[in-house]
Backbone bond lengths (Angstrom), bond angles and torsions (degrees), N, CA, C in turn:
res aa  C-N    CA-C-N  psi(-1)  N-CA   C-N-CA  omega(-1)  CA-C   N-CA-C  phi
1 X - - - 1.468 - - 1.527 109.37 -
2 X 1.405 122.27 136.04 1.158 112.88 -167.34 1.703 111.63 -77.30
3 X 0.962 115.82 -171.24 1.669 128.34 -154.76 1.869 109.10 -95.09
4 X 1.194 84.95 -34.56 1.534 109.94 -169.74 1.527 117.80 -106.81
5 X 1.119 101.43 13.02 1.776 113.50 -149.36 2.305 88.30 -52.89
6 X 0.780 92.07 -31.15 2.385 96.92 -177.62 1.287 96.37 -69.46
7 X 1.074 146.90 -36.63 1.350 138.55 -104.00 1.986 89.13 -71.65
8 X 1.282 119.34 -175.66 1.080 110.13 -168.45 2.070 129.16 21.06
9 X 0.734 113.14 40.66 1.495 116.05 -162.41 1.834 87.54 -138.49
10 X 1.617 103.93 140.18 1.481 119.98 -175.56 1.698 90.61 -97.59
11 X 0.980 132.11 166.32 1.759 136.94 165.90 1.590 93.00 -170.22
12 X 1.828 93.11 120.87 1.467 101.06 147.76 1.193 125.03 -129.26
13 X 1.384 114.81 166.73 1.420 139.23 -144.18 1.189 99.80 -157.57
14 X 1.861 106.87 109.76 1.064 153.22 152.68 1.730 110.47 -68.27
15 X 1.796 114.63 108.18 1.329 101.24 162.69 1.528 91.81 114.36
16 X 2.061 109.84 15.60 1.600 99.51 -151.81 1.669 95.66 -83.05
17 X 1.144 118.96 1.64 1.761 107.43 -177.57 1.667 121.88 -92.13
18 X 1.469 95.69 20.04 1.413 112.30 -156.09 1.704 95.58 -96.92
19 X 1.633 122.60 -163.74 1.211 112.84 179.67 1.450 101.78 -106.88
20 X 1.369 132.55 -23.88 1.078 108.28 -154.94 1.864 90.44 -104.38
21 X 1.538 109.86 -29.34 1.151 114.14 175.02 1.890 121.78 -53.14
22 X 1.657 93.92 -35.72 1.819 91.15 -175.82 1.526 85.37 -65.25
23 X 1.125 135.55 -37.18 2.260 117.89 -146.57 1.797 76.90 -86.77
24 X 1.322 151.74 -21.79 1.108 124.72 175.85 1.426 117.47 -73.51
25 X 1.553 127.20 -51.18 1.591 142.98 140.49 1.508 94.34 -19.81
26 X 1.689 127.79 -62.77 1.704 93.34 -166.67 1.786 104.33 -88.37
27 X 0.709 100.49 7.30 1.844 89.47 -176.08 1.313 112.49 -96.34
28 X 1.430 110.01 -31.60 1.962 120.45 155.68 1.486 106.68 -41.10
29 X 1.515 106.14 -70.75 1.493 99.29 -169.39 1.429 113.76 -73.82
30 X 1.306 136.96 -14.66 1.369 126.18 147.57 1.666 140.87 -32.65
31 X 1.736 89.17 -24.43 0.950 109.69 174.71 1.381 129.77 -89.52
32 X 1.463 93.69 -12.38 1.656 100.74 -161.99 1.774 128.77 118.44
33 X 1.106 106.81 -25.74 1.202 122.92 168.18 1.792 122.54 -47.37
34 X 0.958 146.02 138.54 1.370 151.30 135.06 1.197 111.10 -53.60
35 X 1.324 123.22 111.19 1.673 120.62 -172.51 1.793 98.43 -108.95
36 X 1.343 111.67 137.53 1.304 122.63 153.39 1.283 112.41 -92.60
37 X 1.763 128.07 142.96 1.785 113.63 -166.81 1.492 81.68 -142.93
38 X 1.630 89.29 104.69 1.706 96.49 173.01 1.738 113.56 -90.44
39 X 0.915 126.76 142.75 1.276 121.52 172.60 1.998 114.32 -149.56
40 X 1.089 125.91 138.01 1.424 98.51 152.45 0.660 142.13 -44.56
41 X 1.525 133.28 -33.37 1.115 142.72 -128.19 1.947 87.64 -141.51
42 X 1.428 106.70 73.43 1.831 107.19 178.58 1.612 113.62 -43.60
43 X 1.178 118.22 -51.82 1.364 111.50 175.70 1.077 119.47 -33.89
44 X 1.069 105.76 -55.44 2.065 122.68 -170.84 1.764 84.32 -45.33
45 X 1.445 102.15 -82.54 1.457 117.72 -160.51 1.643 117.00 -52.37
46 X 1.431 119.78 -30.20 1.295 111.25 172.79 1.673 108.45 -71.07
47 X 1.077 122.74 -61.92 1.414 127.79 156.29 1.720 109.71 10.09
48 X 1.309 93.21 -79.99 1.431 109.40 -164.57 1.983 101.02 -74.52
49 X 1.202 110.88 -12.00 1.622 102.35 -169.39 1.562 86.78 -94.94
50 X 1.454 139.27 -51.58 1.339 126.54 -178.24 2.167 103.53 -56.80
51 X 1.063 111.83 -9.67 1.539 98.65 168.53 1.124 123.57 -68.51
52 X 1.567 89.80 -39.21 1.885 100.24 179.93 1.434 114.01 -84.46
53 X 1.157 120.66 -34.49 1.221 117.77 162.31 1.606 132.96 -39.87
54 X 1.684 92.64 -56.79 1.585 103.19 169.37 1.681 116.82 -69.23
55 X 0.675 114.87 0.90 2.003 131.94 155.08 1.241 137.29 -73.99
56 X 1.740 95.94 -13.38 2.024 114.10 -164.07 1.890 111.13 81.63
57 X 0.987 104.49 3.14 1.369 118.70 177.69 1.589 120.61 -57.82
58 X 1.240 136.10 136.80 1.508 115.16 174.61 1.803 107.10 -103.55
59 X 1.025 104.60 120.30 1.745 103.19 -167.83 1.857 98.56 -137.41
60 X 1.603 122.13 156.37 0.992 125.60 172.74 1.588 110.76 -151.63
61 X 1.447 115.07 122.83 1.502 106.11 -176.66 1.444 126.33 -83.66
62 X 1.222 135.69 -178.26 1.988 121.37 -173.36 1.441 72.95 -159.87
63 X 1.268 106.57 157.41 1.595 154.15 164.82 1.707 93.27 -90.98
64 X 0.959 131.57 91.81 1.336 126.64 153.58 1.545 131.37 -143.57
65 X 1.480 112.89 145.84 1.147 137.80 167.66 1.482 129.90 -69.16
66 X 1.230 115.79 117.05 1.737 84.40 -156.34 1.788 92.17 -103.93
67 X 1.383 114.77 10.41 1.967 112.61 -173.13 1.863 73.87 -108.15
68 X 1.037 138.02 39.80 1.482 130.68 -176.75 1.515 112.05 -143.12
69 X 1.829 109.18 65.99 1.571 115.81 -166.90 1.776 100.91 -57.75
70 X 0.865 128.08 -17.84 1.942 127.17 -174.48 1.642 96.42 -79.15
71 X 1.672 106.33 -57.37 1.514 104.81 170.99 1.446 110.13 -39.43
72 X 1.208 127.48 -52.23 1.773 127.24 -159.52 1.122 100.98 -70.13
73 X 1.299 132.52 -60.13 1.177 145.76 -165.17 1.513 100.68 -51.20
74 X 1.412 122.01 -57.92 1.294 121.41 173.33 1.967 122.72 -50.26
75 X 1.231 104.14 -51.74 1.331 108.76 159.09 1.409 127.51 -51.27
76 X 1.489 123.75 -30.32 1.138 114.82 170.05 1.418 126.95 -84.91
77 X 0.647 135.11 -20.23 1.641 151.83 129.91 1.459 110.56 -18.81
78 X 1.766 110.93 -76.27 1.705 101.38 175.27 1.625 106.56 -62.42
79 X 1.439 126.41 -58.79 1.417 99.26 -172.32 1.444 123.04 -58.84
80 X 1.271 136.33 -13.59 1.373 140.93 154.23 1.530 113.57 -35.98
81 X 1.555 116.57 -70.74 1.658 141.17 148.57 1.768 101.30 -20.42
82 X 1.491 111.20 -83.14 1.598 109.06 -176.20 1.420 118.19 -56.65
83 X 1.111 134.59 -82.40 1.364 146.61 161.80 1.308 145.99 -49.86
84 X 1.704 112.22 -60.00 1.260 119.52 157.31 1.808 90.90 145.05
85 X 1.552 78.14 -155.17 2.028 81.33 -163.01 1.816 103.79 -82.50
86 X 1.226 100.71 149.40 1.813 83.06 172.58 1.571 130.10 -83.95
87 X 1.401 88.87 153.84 1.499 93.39 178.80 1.682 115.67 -121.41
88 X 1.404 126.66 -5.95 1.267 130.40 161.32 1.705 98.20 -129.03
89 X 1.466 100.29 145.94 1.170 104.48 156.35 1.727 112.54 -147.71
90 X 2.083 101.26 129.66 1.409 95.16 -161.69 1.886 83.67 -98.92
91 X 1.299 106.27 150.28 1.295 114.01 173.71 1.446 105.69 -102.99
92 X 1.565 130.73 109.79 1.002 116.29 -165.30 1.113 112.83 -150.03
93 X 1.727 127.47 13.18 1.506 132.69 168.28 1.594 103.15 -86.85
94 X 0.981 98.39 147.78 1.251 114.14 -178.38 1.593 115.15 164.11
95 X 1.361 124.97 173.17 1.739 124.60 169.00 1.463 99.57 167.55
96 X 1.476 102.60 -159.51 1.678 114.48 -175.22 1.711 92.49 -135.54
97 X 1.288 86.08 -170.23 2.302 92.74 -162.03 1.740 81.30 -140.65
98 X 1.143 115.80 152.94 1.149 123.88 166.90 1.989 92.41 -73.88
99 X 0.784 125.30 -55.55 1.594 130.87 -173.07 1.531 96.73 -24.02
100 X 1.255 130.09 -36.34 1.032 128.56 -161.03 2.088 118.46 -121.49
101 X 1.376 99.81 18.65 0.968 128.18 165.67 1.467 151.82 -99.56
102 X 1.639 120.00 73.43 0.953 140.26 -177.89 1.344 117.23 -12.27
103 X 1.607 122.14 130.48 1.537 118.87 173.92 1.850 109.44 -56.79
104 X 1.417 95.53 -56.53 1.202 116.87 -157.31 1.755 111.39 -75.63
105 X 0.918 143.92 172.65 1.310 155.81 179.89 2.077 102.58 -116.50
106 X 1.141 92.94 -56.68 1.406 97.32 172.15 1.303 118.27 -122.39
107 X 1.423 126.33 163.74 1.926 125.39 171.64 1.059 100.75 -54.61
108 X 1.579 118.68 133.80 1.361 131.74 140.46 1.431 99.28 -118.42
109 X 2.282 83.99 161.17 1.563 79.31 -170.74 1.135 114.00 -75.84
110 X 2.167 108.40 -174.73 1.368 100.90 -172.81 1.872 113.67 89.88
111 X 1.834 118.63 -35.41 1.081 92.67 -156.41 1.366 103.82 -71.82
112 X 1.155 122.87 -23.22 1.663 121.03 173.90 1.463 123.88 -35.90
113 X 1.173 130.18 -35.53 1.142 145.75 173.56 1.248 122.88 -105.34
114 X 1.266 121.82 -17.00 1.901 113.53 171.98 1.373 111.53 -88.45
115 X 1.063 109.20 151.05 1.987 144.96 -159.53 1.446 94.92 -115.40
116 X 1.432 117.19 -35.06 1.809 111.63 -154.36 1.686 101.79 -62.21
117 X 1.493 103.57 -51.20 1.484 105.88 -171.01 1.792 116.14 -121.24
118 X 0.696 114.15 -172.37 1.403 119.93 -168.54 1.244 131.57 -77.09
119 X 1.283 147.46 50.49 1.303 142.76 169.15 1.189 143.63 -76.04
120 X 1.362 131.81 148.96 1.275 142.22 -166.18 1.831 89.49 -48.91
121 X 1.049 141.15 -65.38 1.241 119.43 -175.23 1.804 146.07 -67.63
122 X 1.910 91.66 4.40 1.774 97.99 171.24 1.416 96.77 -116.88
123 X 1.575 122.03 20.01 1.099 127.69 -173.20 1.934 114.01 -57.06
124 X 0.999 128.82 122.54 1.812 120.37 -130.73 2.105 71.04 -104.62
125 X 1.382 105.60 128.92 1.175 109.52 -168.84 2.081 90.29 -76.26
126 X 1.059 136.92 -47.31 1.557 112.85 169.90 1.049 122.30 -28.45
127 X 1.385 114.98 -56.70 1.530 114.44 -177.10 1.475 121.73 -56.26
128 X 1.578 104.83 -32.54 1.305 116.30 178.43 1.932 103.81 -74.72
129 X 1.181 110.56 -73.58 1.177 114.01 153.39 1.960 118.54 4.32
130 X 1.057 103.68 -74.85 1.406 127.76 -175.58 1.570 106.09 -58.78
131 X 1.487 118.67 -64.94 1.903 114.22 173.16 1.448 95.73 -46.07
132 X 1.563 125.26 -65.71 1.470 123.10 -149.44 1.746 96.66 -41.95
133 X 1.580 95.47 -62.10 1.664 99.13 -164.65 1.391 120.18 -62.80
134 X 1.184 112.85 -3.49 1.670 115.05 -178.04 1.104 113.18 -95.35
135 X 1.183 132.60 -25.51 1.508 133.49 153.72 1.556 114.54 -89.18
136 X 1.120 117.43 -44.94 1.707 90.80 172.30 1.209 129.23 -90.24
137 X 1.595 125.85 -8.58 1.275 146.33 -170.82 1.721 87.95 -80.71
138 X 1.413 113.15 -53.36 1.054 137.81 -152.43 1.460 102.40 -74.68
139 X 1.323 113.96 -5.96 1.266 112.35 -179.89 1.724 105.60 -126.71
140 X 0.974 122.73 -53.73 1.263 115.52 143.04 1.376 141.36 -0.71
141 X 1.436 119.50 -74.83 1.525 132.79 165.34 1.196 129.73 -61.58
142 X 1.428 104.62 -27.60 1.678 100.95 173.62 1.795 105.60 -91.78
143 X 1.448 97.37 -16.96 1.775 92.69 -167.44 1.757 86.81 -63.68
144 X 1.171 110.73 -53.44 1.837 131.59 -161.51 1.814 90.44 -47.68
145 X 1.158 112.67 -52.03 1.703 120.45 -163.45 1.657 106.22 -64.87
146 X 1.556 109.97 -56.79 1.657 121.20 -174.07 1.403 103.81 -90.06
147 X 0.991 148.68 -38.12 2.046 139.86 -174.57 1.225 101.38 -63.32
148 X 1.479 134.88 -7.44 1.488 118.15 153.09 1.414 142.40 -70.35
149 X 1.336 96.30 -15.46 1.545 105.19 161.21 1.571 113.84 -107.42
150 X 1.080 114.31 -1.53 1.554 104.87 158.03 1.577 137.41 -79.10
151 X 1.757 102.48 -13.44 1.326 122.69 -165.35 1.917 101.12 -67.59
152 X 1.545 118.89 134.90 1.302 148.88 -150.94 1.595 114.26 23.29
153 X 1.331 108.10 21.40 1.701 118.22 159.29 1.423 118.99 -91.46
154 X 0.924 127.52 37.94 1.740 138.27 161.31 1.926 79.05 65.19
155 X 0.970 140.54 96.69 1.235 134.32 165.73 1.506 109.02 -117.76
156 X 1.398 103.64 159.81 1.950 115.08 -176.02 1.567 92.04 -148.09
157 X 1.804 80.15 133.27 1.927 97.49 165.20 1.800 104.08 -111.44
158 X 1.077 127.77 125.01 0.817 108.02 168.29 1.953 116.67 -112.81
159 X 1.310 115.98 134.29 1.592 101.73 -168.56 1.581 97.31 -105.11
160 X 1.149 106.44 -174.95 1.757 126.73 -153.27 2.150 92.62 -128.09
161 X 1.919 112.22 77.04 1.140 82.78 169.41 1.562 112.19 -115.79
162 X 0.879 144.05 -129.86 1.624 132.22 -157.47 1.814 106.97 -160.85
163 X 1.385 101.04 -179.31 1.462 124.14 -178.08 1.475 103.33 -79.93
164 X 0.918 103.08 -19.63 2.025 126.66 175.37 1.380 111.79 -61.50
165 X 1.087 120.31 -41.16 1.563 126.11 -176.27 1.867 109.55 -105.88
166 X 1.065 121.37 18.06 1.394 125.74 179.09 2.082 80.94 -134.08
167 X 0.814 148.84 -44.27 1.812 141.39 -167.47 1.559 96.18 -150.70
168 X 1.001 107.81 106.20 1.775 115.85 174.96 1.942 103.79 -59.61
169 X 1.385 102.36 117.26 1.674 85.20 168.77 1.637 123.23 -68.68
170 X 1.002 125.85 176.00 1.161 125.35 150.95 1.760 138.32 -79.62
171 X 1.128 108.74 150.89 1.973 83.69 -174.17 1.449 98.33 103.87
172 X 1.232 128.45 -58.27 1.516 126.27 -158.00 1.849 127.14 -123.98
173 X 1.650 101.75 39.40 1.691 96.17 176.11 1.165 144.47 9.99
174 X 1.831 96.56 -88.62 0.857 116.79 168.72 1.765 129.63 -49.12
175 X 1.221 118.04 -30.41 1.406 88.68 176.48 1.510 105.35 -112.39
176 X 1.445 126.97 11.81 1.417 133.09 121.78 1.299 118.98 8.43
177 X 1.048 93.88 -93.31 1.635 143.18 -171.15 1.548 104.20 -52.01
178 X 1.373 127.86 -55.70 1.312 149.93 -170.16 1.424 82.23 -73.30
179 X 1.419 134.84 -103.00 0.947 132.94 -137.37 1.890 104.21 -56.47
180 X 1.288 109.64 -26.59 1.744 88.00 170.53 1.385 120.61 -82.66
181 X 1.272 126.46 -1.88 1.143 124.96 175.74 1.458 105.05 -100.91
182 X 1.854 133.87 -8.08 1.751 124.83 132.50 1.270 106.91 -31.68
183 X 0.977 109.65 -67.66 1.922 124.75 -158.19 1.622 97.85 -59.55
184 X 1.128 102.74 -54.53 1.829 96.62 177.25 1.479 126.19 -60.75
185 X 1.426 101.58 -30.76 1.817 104.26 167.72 1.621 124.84 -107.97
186 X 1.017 78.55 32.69 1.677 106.53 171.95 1.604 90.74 -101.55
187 X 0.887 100.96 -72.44 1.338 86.23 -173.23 1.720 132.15 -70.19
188 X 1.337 103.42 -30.34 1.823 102.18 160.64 1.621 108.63 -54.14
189 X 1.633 138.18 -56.33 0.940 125.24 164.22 1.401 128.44 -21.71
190 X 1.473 99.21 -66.26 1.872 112.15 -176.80 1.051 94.18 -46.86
191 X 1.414 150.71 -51.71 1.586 136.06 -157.74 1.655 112.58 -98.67
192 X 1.127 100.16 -20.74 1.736 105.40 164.46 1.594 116.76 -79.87
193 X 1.130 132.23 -15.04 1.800 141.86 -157.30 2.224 86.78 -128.46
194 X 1.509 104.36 -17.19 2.059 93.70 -171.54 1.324 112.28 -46.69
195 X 1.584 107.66 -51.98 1.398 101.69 155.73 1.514 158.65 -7.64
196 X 1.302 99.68 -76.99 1.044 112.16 -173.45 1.667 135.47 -105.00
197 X 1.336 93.34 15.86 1.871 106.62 173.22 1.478 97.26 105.98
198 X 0.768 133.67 44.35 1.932 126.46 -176.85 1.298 100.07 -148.95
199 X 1.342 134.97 125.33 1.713 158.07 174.51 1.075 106.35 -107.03
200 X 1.183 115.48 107.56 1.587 130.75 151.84 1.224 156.67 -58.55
201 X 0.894 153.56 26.76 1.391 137.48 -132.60 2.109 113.29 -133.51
202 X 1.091 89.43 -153.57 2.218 92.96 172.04 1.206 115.64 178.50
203 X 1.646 98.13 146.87 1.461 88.42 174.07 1.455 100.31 -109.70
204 X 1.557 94.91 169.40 1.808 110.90 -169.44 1.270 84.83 -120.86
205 X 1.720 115.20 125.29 1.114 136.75 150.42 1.728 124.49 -59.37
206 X 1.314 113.83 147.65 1.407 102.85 174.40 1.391 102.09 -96.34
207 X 1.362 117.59 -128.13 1.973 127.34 168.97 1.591 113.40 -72.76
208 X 1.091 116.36 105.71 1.462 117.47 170.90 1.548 96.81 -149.42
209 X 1.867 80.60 132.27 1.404 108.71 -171.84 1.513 111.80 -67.24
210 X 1.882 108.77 127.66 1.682 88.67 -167.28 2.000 76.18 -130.47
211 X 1.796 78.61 -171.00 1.661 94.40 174.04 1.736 105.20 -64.41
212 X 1.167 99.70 -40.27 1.623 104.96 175.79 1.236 114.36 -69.97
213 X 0.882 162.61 -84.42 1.365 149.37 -147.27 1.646 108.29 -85.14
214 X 1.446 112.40 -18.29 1.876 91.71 178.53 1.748 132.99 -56.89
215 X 0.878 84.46 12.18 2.000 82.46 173.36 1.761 98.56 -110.63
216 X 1.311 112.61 -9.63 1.264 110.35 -179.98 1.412 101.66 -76.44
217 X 1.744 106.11 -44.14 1.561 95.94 -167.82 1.429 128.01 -109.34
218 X 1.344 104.35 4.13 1.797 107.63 155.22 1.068 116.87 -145.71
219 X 0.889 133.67 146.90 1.733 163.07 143.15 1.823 101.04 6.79
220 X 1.265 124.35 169.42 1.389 124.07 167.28 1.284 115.43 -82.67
221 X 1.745 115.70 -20.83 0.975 114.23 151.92 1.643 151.29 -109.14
222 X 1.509 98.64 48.24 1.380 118.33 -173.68 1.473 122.59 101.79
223 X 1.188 106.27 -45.69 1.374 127.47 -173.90 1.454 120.98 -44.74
224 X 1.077 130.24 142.95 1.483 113.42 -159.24 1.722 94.24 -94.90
225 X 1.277 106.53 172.68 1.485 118.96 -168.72 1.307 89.33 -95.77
226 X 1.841 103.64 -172.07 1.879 123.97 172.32 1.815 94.37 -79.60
227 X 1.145 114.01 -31.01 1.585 99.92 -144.50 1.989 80.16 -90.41
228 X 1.391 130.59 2.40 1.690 120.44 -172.28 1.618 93.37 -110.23
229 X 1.238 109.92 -15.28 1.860 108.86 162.19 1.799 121.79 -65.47
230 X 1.305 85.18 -52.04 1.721 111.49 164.19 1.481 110.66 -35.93
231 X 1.191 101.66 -79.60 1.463 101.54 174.52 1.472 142.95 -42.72
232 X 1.319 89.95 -47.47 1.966 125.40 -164.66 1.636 94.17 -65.14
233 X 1.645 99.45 -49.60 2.197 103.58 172.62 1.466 106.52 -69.00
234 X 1.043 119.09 -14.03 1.407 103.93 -177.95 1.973 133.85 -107.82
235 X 1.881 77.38 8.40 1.094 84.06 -169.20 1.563 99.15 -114.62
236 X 1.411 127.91 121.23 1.658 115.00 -167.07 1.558 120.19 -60.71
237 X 0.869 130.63 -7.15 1.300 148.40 -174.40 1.329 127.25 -95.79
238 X 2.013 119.55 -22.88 1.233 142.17 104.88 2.038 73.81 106.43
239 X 0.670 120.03 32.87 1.963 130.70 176.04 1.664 110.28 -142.00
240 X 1.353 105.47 150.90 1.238 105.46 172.94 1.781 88.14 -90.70
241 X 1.580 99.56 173.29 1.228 106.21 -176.47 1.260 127.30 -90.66
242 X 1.306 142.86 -173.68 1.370 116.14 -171.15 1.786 104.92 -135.90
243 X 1.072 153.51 160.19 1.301 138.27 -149.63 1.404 120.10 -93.42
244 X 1.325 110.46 -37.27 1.669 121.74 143.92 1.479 117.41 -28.36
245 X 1.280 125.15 -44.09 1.555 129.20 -150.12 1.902 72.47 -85.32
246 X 1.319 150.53 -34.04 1.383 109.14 -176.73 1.504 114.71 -93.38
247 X 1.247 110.80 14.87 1.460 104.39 -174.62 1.947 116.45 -72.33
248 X 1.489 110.71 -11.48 1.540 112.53 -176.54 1.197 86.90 -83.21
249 X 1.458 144.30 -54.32 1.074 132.64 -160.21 1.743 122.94 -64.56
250 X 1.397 100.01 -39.77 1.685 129.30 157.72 1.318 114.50 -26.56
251 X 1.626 111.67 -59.03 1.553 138.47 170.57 1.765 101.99 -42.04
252 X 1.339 82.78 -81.56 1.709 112.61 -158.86 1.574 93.15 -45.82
253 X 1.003 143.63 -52.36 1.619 158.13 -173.33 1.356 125.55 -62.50
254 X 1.412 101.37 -16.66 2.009 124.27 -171.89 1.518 101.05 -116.57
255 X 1.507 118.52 -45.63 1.053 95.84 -177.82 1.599 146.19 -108.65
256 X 1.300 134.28 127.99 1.139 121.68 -135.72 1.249 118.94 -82.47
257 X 1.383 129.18 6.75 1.402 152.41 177.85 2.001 98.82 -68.75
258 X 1.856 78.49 -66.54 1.667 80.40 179.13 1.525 107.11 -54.19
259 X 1.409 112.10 -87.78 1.581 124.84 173.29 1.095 155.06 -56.71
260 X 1.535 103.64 23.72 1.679 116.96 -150.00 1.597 90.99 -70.92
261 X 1.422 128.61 -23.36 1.730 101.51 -177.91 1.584 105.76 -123.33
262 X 1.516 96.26 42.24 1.879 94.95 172.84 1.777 105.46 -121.85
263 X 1.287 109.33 96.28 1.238 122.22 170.40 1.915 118.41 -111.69
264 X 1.399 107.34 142.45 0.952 105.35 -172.49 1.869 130.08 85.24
265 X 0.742 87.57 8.62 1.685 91.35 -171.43 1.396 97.14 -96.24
266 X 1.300 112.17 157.86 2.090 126.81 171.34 1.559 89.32 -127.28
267 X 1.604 106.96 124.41 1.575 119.47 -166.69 1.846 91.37 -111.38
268 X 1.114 111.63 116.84 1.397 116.27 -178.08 1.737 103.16 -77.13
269 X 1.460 128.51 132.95 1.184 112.48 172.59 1.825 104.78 -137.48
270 X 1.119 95.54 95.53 1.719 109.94 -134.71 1.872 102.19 -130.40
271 X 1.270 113.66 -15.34 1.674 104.01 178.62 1.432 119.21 74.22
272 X 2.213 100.25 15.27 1.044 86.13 -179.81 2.049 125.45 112.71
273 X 1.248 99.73 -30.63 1.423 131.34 174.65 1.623 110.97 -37.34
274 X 1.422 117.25 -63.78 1.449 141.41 -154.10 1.611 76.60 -71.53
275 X 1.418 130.02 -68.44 1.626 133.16 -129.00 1.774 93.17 -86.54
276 X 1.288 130.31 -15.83 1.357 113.78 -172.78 1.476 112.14 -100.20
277 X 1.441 119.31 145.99 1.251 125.74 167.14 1.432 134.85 -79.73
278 X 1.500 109.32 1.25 1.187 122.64 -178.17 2.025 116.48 88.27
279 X 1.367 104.27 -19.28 1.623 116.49 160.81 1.154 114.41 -66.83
């Protein structure tokens, strides 16, 4: 695959202060790309754009909101100004809230009526509310804001959906729920955008250790938890994954040489996760 395969090509990335999102932000501009690195959280995202920078890289960070269509709109405008019009866009903010995170794995009794801890039934529909819309809202608004300058320019969206939407975990509904309904408008997109020069599609991560989930999966002192045993047996490959391991797929998915007639697909990159039955 060539070296340069972006080169002239704008790509932004929503979610860029994140872990798996910055190695997609640096592996774009490895390529050649002009990366825009949206994040809420600017620190995160400038961070990671002076990395690429200090590389020869062309990178620029944004303060952005992605449930904030006036925010986007405004951002697309300056990166238009900095960079130019886009030509990838990775959709890749998104997560879960403990707020919206079940004690239990299964009903015990009582949970109908207890307040103390967290159950699917005092589950505070904002909170729920809030995961749903942050991943699909969250994917949504920026697709709606940036796929206008991709239209009959060979353009690619690529979205961020999960192990969540192929086996719902337990513990976490709400972004359950969200992430299969990525995967589901991943694909209404792909056939609404087939037309007109724009490829759709996402990959679904398996276990990779992020800022978000590490208190889920070890101890304060390293040690792995019950719920990173859970996984680790269930996953044939018996490792969490590592952030590199999605960057071929990253490639293969952006560029249209490789992929010019693969739209619509959710590429599991999982160690294996999706295909076992647990026998």
């Amino acid at each position: 695959m060539s070296q340069m395969i972006f080169e002239n090509k704008v790509a932004v990335v929503t979610g860029a202060g994140g872990v798996l999102c910055s190695s997609f932000a640096k592996e774009l501009a490895s390529k050649g790309a002009k990366v825009a690195l949206l994040d809420l959280n600017f620190e995160a995202a400038e961070t990671v754009a002076e990395e690429i920078r200090q590389t020869g890289g062309v990178a620029k960070a944004y303060r952005a909101d992605v449930l904030d269509r006036a925010c986007l709109d405004g951002l697309a405008k300056e990166i238009h100004t900095d960079l130019g019009k886009c030509d990838i866009l990775i959709n890749g903010a998104g997560g879960n809230s403990p707020r919206c995170t079940t004690a239990h794995e299964y009903y015990e009794e009582g949970d109908e009526v207890t307040q103390e801890i967290k159950t699917f039934f005092n589950l505070d529909r904002k909170d729920f509310d809030f995961v749903f819309g942050l991943n699909l809202m969250g994917t949504l608004l920026p697709t709606q804001v940036f796929a206008p300058d991709m239209l009959h320019r060979n353009g690619c969206i690529l979205n961020v959906s999960s192990m969540n939407a192929f086996r719902p975990l337990t513990k976490i509904p709400a972004y359950s729920a969200a992430k299969s309904a990525v995967s589901n408008f991943t694909q209404w997109l792909a056939v609404h955008f087939a037309g007109c020069g724009i490829r759709v599609n996402a990959i679904a991560p398996g276990f990779f250790v992020t800022k978000q989930n590490q208190a889920l999966l070890f101890h304060e002192d390293g040690t792995p938890t019950p719920r990173t045993d859970k996984i680790l047996r269930a996953t044939p490959m018996g490792r969490f994954g590592k952030p590199e391991e999605l960057l071929g797929t990253l490639n293969w998915l952006c560029d249209e040489k490789a992929s010019g007639f693969v739209t619509g697909v959710v590429v599991p990159v999982d160690g294996g996760f999706s295909a076992y039955s647990g026998v």
